[in-house]
N, C-alpha and C positions, 0 to 999 in steps of 0.2 A: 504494500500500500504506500502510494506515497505522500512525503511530509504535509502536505496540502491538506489532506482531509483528516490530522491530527488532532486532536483539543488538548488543552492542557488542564490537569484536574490536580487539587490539592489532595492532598490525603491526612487524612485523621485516623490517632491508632487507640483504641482503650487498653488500656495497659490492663486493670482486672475489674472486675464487678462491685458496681458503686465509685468509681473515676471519670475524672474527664477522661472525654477524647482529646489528645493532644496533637498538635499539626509533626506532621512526622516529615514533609516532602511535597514535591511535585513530580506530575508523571506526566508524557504524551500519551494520550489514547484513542481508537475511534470511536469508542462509544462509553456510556458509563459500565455497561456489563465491563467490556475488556480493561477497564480504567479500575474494577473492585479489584478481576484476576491477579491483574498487573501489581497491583497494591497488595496484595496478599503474598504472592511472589518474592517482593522488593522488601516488605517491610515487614514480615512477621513469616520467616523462614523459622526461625529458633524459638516458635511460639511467642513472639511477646506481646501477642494481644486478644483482647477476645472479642473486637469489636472494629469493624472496619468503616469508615465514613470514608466516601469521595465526592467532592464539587467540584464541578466544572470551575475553573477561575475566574469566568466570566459573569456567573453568577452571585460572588461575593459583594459587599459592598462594606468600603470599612471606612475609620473617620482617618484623618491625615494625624503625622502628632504634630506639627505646625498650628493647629487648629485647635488642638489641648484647651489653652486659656478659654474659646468661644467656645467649645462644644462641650465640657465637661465640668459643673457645677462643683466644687472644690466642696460648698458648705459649711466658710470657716462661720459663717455665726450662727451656726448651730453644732458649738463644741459638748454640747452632749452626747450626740452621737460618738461618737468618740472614747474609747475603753480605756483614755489618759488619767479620766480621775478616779477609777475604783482603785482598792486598796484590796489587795492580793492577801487570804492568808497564806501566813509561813507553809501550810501541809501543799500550797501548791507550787510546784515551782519551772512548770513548763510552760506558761500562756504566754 
């Protein structure tokens, strides 16, 4: 087949049950079938997951980080959300 009638599709791999899917790669594919295979192939030879996501690329849509300040409400005057002022007992000591 040639390169022309390729897509390019992200792949997402879950690592085990109750986890994100995390972005593992890019692949070229003809279709989303051959794009799972392909994916299955490439990124979870050695069993590392149990869950396979592919999107075409062209279907994503993500913010820029240039655009951070406009698009993402920081919320500083609402510092109660914020896990800054509780007061941790001693018996815990991992949060």
């Amino acid at each position: 087949m040639s390169q022309e009638h390729l897509r390019v599709y992200e792949v997402f791999v879950r690592s085990s049950r109750g986890l994100d899917h995390k972005h593992v790669g890019s692949l070229h594919a003809e279709s989303p079938e051959h794009a799972l295979m392909y994916a299955r192939d490439c990124y979870t030879r050695r069993s590392e997951g149990v869950s396979i996501w592919v999107v075409e690329s062209k279907n994503i849509t993500a913010s820029k980080e240039s655009d951070v300040e406009d698009f993402i409400d920081p919320m500083t005057d609402k510092p109660y959300r914020h896990a800054t002022h509780y007061v941790l007992p001693d018996s815990v000591d991992n949060m």
